[in-house]
N, C-alpha and C positions, 0 to 999 in steps of 0.2 A: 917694458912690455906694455902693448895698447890695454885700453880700458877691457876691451871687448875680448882678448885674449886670455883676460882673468876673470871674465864672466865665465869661459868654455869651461876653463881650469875646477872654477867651482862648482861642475858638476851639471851645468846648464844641457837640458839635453836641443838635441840640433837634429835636424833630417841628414839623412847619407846612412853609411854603416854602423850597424850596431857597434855600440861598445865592445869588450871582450869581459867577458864575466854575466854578460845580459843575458836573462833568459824567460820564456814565457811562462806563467802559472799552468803546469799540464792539465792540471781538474781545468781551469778554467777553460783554455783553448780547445782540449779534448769537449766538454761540455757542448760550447757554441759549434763542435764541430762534430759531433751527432744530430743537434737540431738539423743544420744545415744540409747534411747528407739524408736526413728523413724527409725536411721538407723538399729537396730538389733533387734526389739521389746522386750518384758519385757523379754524373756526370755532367749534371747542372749546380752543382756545387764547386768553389772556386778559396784559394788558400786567402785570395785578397778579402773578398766576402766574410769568410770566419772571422779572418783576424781584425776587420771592421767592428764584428758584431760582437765579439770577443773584449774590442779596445786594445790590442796587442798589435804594436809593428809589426805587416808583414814580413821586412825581411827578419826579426825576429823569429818567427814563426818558420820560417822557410828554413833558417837556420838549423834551430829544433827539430825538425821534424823530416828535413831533405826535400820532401816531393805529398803533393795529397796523397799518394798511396801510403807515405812511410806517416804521413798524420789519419789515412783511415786505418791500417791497420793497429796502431798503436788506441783508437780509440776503442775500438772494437778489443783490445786487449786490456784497457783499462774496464769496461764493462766485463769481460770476463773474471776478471778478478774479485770485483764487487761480486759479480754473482757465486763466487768459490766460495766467499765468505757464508753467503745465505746457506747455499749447499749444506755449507758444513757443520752449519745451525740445526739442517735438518734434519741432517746425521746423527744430530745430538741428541734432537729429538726423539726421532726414532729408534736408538741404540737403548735410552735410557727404559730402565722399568716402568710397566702400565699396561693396559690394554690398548689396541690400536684402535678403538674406538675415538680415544681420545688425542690419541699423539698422531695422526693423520689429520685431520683439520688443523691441529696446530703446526703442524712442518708446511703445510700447503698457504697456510695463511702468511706465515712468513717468506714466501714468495711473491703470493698476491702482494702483500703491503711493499716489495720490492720495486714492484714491476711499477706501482702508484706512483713509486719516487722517479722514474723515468718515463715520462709519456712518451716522449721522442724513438722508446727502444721497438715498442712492437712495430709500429710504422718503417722504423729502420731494415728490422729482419726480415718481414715479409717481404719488400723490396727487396733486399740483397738475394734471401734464400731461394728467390723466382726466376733467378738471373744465373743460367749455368755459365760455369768460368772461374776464375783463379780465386775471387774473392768468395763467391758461393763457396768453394771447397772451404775457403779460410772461417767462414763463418761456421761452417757444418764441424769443423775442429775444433775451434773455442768456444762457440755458443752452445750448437744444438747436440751433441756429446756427452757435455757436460752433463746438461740439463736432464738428457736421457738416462744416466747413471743414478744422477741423483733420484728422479721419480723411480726408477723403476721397486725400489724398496718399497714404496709408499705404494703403489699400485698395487702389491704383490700382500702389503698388511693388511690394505683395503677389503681385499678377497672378493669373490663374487662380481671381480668387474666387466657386465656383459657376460661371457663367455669362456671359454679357454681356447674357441680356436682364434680371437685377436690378439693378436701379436703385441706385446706390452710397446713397440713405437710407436705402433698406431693409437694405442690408448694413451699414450704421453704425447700424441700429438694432436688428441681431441681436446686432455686436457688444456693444453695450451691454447688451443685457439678459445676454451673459454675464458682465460686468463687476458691474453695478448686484443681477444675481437672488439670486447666493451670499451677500451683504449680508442682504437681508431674508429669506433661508432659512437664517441662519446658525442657528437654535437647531435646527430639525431636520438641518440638518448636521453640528452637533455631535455630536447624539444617533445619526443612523441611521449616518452615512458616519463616524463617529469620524473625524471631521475636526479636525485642532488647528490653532485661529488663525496659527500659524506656517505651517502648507500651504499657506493659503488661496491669497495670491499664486501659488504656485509652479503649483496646479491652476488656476487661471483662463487663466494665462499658457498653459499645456497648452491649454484646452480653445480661446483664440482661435486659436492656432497651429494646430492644427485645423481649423478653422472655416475660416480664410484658406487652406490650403495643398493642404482635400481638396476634389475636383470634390463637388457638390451631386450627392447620391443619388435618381437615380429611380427608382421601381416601376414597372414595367409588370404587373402581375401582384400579388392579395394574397397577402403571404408567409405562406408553409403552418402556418410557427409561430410565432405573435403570441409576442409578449414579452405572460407572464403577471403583472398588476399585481395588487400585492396589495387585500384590501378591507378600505376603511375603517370 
C-alpha cells in the first residue's frame, strides 16, 4: 500500500464526499444560519455562504439539512424550542403564589434577557412575518402562537391594560415590538440615546411596565403643542 494510501486510512480528511457518520454541529449551523437569513433574508441567503461562516463542509450541510428550506425551517424550530423553554419559565412564574405585581416583571424579564441572547431573532421575524406565504404561515405556528399563549396570562394578571375593548393580540403585539424594536434600533440607540448594552434590559423592562400598568391615552382635542421632530 502507497505512503499516501495510509495517510487517507489515518483518517486524513480530503475534499469530495463526506465521510459516512459526518455530521454538522446543528446549534452551530442553525446559529450562522439565522444570522444569515436576518442579514440577507431567505432569499439572499445561500447554504454555501452558512456553511463558510459556520466552518462546516457544504456538502455536509446539504447532507443534514436537504435543501435551505429544510435548514430554515429547522432553524426557526430550533428557536422555537428555546423559546418553549422560556415559556415555560413563565408559567412557572406566574402559576406559583404572590401577587402579580411582582411575578409579571419577573415572567417578562425573562423573555427580554431571552431575546438579548439572540439579536439575529427580531430582525429575522419582522422579515419573515411581512412576507405572506408558506414560511409566514410556518412562523405564525411556531413563533408567534406560542408567544401569544404564553403572554396572554401575563397580560390578563397585569389588569388595566389600556382598556377591555383591545384584544389581548394586539396588546401582545405592542408588547413585542417594545421588546423586539430596541434590537434592530440598536445602532441609532447607541449613537442618539447613548444607550449602553448593559441598559438595554433595564429600559425595556421600564418601558413594558409602562405600557401594562398606564390606562391608554386619549385625545379629544389636537394638542396645542406637537412634539417637534427633528428633519431628516
Amino acid at each position: 500500500m502507497a505512503i499516501h494510501d495510509l495517510e487517507l486510512s489515518a483518517g486524513q480528511r480530503t475534499r469530495g464526499r463526506p465521510r459516512a457518520g459526518e455530521a454538522p454541529n446543528p446549534q452551530q449551523a442553525e446559529h450562522y444560519a439565522l444570522r444569515s437569513f436576518a442579514a440577507h433574508g431567505y432569499d439572499g441567503a445561500s447554504m454555501r455562504d452558512i456553511a463558510t461562516a459556520a466552518g462546516i463542509d457544504p456538502a455536509l450541510l446539504s447532507r443534514r439539512y436537504g435543501s435551505k428550506m429544510g435548514l430554515w425551517r429547522a432553524t426557526v424550530n430550533g428557536v422555537s424550542e428555546r423559546l418553549e423553554r422560556v415559556y415555560a419559565e413563565m408559567r412557572d412564574i406566574m402559576d406559583a403564589p404572590g401577587p402579580s405585581a411582582s411575578k409579571v416583571p419577573e415572567a417578562l424579564r425573562r423573555f427580554v434577557e431571552f431575546n438579548a441572547t439572540i439579536p439575529d431573532l427580531a430582525c429575522f421575524f419582522i422579515d419573515e412575518i411581512t412576507r405572506p406565504g408558506e414560511r409566514r404561515e410556518y412562523i405564525v405556528c411556531r413563533i408567534w402562537l406560542p408567544y401569544l399563549e404564553a403572554t396572554r396570562p401575563i397580560i390578563a394578571a397585569a389588569g388595566g391594560y389600556g382598556s377591555d375593548s383591545v384584544a389581548a393580540g394586539f396588546s401582545a403585539f405592542s408588547l413585542l415590538g417594545l421588546v423586539v424594536l430596541p434590537q434592530l434600533m440598536a445602532p441609532i440607540l447607541d449613537d442618539q440615546c447613548r444607550s449602553r448594552p448593559d441598559d438595554t434590559t433595564e429600559q425595556i423592562m421600564a418601558s413594558l411596565m409602562r405600557q401594562l400598568h398606564m390606562p391608554v391615552a386619549r385625545c379629544s382635542a389636537p394638542d396645542p403643542s406637537p412634539t417637534a421632530f427633528p428633519t431628516i
